[in-house]
C-alpha positions as CSV (number, residue, x, y, z in Angstrom):
1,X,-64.2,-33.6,-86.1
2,X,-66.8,-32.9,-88.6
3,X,-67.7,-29.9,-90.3
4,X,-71.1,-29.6,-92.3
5,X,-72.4,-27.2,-94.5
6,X,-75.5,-25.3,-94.4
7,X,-77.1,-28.1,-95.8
8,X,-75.7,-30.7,-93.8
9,X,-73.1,-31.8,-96.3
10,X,-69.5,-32.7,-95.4
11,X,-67.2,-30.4,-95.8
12,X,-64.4,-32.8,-96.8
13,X,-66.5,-34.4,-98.8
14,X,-67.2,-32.0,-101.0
15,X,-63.8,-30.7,-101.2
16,X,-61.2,-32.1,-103.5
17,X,-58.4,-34.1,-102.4
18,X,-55.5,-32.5,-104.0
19,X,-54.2,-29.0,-104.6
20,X,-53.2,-25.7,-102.6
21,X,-56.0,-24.4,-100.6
22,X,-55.5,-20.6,-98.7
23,X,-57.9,-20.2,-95.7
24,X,-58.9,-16.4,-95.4
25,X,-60.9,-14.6,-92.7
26,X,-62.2,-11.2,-93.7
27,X,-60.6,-11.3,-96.9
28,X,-57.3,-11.8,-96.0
29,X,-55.2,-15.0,-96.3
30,X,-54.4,-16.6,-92.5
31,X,-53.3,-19.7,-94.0
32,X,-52.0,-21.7,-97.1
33,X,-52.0,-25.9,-96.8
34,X,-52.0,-28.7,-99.1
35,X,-53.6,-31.0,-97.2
36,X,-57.4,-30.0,-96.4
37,X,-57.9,-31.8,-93.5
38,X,-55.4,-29.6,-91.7
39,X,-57.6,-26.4,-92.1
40,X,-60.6,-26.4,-89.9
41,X,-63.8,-24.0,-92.1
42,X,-65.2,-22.4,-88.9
43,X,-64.9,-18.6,-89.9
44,X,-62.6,-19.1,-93.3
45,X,-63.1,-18.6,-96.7
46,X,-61.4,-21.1,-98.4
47,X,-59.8,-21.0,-102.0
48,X,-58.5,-23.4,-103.9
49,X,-55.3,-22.1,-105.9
50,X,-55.5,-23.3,-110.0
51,X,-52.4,-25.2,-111.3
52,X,-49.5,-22.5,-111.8
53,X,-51.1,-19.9,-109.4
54,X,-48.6,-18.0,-107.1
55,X,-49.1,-19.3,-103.1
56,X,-49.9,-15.6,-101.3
57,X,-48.3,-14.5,-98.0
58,X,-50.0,-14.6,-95.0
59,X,-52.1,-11.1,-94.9
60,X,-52.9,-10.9,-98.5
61,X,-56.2,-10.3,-100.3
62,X,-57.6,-11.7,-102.5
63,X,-58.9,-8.6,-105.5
64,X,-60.7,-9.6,-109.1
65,X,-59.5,-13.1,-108.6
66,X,-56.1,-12.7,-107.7
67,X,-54.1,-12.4,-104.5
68,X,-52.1,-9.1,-103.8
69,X,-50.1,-7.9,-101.0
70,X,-52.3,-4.5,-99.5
71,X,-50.5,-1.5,-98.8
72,X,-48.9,-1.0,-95.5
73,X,-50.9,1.4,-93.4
74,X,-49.8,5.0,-93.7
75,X,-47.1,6.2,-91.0
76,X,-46.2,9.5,-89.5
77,X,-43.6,11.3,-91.5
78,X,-41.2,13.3,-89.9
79,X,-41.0,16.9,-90.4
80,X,-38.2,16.8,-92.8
81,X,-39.8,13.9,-94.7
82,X,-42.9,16.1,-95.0
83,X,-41.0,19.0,-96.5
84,X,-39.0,17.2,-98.5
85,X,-41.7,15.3,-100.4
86,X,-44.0,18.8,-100.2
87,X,-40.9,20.8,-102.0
88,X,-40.2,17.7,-104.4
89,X,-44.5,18.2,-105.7
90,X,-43.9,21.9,-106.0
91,X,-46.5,22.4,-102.9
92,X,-43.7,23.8,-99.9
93,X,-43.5,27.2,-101.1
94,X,-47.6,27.4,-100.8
95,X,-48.2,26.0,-97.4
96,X,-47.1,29.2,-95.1
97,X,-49.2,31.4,-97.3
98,X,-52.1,29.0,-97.5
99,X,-51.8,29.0,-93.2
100,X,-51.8,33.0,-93.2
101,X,-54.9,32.9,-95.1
102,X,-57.2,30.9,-92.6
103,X,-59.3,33.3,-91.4
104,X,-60.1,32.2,-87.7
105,X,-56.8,34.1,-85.5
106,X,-56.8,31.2,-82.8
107,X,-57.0,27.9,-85.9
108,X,-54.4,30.4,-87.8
109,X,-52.4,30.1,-84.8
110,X,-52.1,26.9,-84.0
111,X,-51.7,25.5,-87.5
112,X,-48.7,27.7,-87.4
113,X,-47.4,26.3,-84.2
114,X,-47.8,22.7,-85.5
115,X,-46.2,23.3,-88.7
116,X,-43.2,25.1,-87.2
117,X,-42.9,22.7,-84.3
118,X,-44.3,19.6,-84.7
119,X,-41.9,16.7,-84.9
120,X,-43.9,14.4,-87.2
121,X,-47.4,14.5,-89.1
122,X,-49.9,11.7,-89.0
123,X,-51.9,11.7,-91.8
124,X,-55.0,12.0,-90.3
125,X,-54.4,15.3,-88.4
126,X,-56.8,18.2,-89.2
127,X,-53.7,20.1,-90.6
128,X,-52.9,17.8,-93.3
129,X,-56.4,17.9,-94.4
130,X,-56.5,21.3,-94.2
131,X,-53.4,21.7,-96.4
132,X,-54.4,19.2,-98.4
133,X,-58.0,21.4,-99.5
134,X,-55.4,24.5,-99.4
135,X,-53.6,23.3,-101.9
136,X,-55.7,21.5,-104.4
137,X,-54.5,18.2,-103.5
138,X,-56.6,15.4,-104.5
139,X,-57.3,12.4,-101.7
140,X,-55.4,10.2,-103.9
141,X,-52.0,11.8,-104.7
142,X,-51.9,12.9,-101.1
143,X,-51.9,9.2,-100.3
144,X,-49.2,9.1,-103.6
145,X,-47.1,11.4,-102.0
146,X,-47.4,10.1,-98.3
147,X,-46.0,7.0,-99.1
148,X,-43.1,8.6,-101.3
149,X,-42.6,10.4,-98.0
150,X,-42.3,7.2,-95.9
151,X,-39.5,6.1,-97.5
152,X,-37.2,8.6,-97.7
């Protein structure tokens, strides 16, 4: 098989014969190989390591020129684990009160119901976001304190 360039050059040709290549598609490593031939270029990004350079996982990205593991997506957390991590930031206390003051009677309503009954949060419900504004939480150290929530 033969791959070609844009310009009609070899793709093997051009490559060099030694080293630690990592095949990525949409930024993310799908392969690692020292031997070129073995990776077809249809749809990959390829990268040669340098001497010394750590060999990424499969599912890493590559960031400013060097390969890092991406967060894990974020996961429900369980009504305890929400509580807990909202008492541990000093925010549980606030959350009832900041419920009682939404003015609309039938969205007052049902955030209580889902925050006295819900089993789990995702992180993208409208309550969470509504909390989060409620309680001065930036986007980022929500996201902080989410993940310090998945793990406990």
């Amino acid at each position: 098989m033969l791959f070609k360039n844009e310009k009609g050059e070899d793709f093997y040709g051009m490559m060099p014969l030694e080293g630690v290549f990592v095949g990525m598609i949409d930024g993310a490593v799908c392969c690692t190989t020292t031997d070129i031939s073995a990776i077809a270029p249809h749809d990959l990004t390829l990268y040669q390591l340098v001497e010394g350079e750590e060999v990424p996982h499969i599912g890493w990205v590559l960031e400013n020129d060097a390969f890092v593991k991406p967060e894990p997506p974020l996961t429900p957390l369980s009504s305890r684990q929400i509580r807990l991590i909202l008492n541990r930031h000093n925010y549980l206390s606030q959350v009832e009160p900041a419920i009682k003051a939404i003015p609309d009677e039938i969205t007052r309503n049902e955030a209580h119901i889902e925050w006295t009954y819900a089993s789990s949060f995702d992180s993208s419900h409208p309550l969470i976001e509504t909390m989060r504004v409620a309680l001065g939480i930036s986007e980022a150290d929500m996201e902080t304190m989410w993940r310090e929530g998945m793990v406990l």
